[in-house]
N, C-alpha and C positions, 0 to 999 in steps of 0.2 A: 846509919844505914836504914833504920828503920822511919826517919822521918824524909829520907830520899823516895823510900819507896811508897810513903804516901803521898808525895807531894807527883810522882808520877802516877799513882792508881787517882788521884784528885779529881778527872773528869769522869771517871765510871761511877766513882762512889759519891758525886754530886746529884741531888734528887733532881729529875728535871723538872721540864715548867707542870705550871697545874693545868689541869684540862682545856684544852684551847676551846674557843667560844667559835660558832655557826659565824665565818664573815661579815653574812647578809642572810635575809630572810629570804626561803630556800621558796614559798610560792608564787610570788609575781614573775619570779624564772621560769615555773611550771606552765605559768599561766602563757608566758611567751612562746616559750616553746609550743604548746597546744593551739596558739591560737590559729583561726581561720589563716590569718596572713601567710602561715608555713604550711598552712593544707595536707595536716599528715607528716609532712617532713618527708614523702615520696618523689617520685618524677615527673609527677603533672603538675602542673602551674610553678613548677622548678623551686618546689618548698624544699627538697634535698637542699639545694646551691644557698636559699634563703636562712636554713638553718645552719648550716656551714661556716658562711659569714655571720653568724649573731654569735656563735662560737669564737672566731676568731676576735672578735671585736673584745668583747668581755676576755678573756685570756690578754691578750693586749694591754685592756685597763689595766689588769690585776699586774702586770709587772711583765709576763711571761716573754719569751723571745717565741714567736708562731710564725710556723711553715705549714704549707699545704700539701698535701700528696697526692696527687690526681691518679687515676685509673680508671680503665673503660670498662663499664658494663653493659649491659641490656636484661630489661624487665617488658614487663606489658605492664599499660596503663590504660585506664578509663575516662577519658575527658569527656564522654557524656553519658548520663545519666543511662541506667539500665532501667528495662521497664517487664512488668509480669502483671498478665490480666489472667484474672482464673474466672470464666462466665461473664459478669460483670461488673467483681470486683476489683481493686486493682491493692495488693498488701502492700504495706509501708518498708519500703527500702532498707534496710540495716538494722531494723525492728522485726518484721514478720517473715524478709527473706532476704535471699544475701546470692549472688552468682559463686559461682568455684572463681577463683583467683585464674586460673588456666585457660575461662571459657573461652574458647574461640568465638569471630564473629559471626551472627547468625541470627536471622528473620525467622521464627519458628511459629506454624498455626498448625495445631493439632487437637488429639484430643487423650485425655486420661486414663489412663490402664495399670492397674496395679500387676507389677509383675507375677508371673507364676510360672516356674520354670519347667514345666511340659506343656502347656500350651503355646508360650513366646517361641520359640524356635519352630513352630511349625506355621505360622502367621505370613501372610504374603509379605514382601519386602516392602510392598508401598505400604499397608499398616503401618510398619516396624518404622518406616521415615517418615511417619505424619502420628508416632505414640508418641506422649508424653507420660513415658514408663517411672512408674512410682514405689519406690526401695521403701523400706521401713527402718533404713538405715544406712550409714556412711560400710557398714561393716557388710551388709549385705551387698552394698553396689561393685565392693572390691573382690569380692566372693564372684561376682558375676562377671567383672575387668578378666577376670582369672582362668575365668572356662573358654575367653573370646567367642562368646556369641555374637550374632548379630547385633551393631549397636540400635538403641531409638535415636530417633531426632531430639530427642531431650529427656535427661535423664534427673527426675524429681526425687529428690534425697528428705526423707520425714526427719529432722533432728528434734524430735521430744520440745522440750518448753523452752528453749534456747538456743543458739546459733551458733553454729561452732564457730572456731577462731579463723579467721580470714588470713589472707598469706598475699606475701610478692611470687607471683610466675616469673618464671626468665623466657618459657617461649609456650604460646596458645597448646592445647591439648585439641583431641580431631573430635569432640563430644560434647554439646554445651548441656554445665550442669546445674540445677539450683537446689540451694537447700532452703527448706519453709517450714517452721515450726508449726507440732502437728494440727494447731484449729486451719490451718489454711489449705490441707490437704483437699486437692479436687476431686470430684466422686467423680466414680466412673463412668466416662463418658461425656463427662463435660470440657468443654471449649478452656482450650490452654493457649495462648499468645506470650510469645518474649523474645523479645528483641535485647540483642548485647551487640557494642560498636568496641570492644577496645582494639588498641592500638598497638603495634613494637615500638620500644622504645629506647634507642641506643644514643649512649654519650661518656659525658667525663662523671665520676663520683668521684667526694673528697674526704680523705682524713683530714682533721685539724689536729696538727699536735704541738704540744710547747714544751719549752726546755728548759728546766728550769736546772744551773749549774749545781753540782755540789761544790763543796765548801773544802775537805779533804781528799776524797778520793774524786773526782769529778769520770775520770774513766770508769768507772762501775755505777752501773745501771738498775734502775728502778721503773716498770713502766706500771700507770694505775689508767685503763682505759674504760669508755664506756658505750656503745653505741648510739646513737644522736638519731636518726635515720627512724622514718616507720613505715607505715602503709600507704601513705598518700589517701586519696578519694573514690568516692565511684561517681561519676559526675558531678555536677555542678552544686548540689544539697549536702551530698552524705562524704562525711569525711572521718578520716580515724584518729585523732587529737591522739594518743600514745601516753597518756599521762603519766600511766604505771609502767610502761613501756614505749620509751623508757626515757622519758622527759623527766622522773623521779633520779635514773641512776646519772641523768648527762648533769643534773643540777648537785649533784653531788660531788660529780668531778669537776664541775668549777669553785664548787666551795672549798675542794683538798688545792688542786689549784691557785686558787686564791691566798691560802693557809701559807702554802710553802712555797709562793714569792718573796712573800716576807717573814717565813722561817725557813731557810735553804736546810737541807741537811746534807749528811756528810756524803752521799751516794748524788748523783746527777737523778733527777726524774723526770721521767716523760709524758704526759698527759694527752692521752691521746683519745680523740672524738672519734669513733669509727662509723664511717657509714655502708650501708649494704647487706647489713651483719641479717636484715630480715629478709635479704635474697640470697642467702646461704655463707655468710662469712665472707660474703667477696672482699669486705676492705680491709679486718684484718689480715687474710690470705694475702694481700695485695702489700699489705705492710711485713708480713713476716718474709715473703719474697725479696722485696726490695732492701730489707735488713739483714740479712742472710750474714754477712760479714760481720757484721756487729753483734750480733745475738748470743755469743759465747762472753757477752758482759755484762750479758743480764744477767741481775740477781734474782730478779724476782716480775712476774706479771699479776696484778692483780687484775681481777674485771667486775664487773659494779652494774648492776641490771634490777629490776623492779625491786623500787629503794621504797613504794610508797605505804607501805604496808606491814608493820614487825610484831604485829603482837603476838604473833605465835614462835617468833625466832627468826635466822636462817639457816641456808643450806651454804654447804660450800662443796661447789664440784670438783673433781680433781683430787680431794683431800689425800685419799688413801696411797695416794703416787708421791705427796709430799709430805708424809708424815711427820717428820720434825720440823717442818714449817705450820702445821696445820694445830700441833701441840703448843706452840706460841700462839697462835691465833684466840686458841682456849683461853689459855694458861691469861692473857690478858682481856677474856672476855669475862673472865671470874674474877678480875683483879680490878675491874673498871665498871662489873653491872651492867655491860651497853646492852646486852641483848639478851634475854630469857635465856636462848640459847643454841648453840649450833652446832646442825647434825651434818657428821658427813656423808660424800654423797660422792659413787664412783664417778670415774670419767665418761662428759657424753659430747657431742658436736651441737652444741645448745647454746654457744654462746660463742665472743670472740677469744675468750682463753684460751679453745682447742689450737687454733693454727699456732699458737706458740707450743702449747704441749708438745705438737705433732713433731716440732723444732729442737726438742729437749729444753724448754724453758720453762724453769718451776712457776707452776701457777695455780691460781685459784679464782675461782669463779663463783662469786656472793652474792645472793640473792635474798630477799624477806620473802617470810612469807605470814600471811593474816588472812584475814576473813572476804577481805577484797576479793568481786568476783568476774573481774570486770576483765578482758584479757582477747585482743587484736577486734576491738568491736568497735563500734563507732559511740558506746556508751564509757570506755574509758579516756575519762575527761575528768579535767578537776572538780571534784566532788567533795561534799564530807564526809562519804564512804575511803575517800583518798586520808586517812588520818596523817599520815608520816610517821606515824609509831615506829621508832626504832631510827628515824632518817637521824636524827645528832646522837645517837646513840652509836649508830655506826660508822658518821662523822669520827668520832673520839678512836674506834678502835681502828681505824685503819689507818690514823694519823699514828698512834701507838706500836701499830705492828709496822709500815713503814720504818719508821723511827730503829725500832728492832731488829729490821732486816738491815737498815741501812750501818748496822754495830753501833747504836748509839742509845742510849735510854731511854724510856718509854716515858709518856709522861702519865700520871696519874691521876 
């Protein structure tokens, strides 16, 4: 009796494999993804469609059975270059200034006026449509969104020594705005010119996903997604390569990808490249809609975002909704060393995990995080700021916790 019933406990109490090794070196992937040729990985010069297929291609090699999943969006996009003359100088594009992602099209010649909220509302109208009214702040200009005043012809945002993070619009705002790090600030009264041409821009965006069978249960599901997709360009010069976001987490899902072609496990897994996820989740949304039916066989959604960075740990969102999932995720992050260490973090709409959550699909959403400070600028790009600290480190543990989730032993 007693050696029946080892001979049946025999696959649990088999140690598994030892720590699987990175497939391929994880940076001439970063370096492809970033490069000029995908221009951002947005909707101008059709770098979305171009990284799509580099997706697909490589899923392919590695073994994977890949489908595409089309759906329609619209963004605004910039095919030519935006331009900003303060007097007669002209600041450097994605360095000393940056348009709002939203600005509508607009020929603007004015001139400079620092706001003061009892004088501006009593100003003739033509002033107010030939000011180029100057905030001391993104917090002050929404303070002012707020009262509905009169708007200016252009409304000058001071961001301190740095640029905030740039975004996908889905449709133009009725106000063109710019933010300029404060040396570049115009004094009053001096000559402001800026001209912005973008464009709407509607069509097809694509998930990449692959399929990779289980072995035992093949109906019970596992999906590990990442989003592929970034900001595109602002004309023809300035572009936003995505390195740490998130060419860092899409090379990561090809490398778990690549891992479990040629180690299936016992659960089916889906690998899924999401695009749009930086115009508000549109391609997960797009994917949890069209999965609707099947979504009650997921076990598990992992999601995989700014991988480039670990020396301080990660976060995991979602955790406190999964808590006996999130206590394996420890329990094997102490058991394997990958990562200093990770904190959790409630649920937010930050990533493509939510539209599963919102579905009742346990999930978690991983991210590093380190001293990288680089984040939707046209300076995150492969750097040696870009360490990977933590990038095989979190390899190991999501191969582990898969593995775990999938009922089967972790390896060590």
């Amino acid at each position: 009796m007693l050696a029946a019933a080892l001979v049946y406990l025999a696959p649990l109490l088999t140690p598994p494999d030892s720590a699987p090794k990175l497939p391929f070196a994880p940076r001439p992937v970063i370096d492809t993804l970033c490069s000029p040729g995908l221009w951002g990985r947005g909707y101008s010069r059709n770098g979305h469609n171009k990284a799509a297929d580099y997706l697909r291609r490589r899923l392919q090699g590695a073994g994977a059975s890949v489908s595409i999943q089309a759906f329609e969006m619209e963004a605004q996009v910039w095919p030519a270059s935006p331009t900003l003359t303060v007097g007669r100088r002209r600041p450097a594009l994605g360095e000393a200034w940056q348009p709002e992602a939203g600005c509508p099209p607009v020929r603007f010649c004015g001139k400079a006026l620092r706001y003061d909220s009892l004088a501006w509302p009593r100003l003739p109208a033509a002033m107010q449509a030939k000011a180029a009214l100057v905030f001391s702040s993104a917090a002050a200009w929404q303070r002012f969104r707020r009262q509905q005043l009169p708007l200016p012809g252009l409304a000058w945002i001071e961001s301190g020594g740095a640029l905030p993070a740039f975004s996908v619009a889905r449709q133009a705002d009725v106000v063109p705005v710019v933010y300029a790090t404060q040396p570049h600030t115009p004094a009053a009264g001096q000559r402001v010119r800026f001209k912005a041409q973008p464009k709407p821009w509607q069509g097809q965006a694509h998930n990449v996903v692959a399929r990779i069978p289980g072995t035992a249960r093949p109906d019970s599901m596992l999906i590990v997604g990442a989003h592929y997709d970034h900001l595109g360009g602002l004309g023809k010069r300035v572009y936003f390569p995505g390195a740490n976001d998130n060419a860092t987490g899409t090379t990561l899902l090809l490398e778990l990808a690549t891992y479990l072609a040629r180690h299936p496990l016992r659960y089916t897994v889906y690998v899924v490249g999401f695009s749009a996820e930086e115009a508000g989740l549109v391609g997960s949304q797009a994917f949890v809609r069209q999965w609707a039916d099947s979504l009650p066989r997921v076990r598990f959604m992992l999601n995989l975002d700014l991988m480039g960075s670990g020396e301080d740990g990660a976060t995991a969102v979602n955790a406190p909704a999964v808590q006996w999932d999130f206590d394996q995720l420890q329990a094997l992050n102490a058991r394997l060393q990958a990562l200093p260490s990770i904190r959790p973090r409630r649920n937010a709409p930050n990533s493509d995990h939510y539209p599963f959550t919102q579905a009742g699909v346990p999930a978690l959403f991983l991210y590093l995080q380190g001293p990288y400070k680089y984040y939707h600028s046209p300076q995150d790009k492969p750097r040696p700021e870009l360490t990977l600290a933590g990038f095989e480190g979190t390899f190991h543990l999501c191969m582990a916790f898969l593995q775990r989730m999938a009922g089967q032993p972790a390896h060590r």
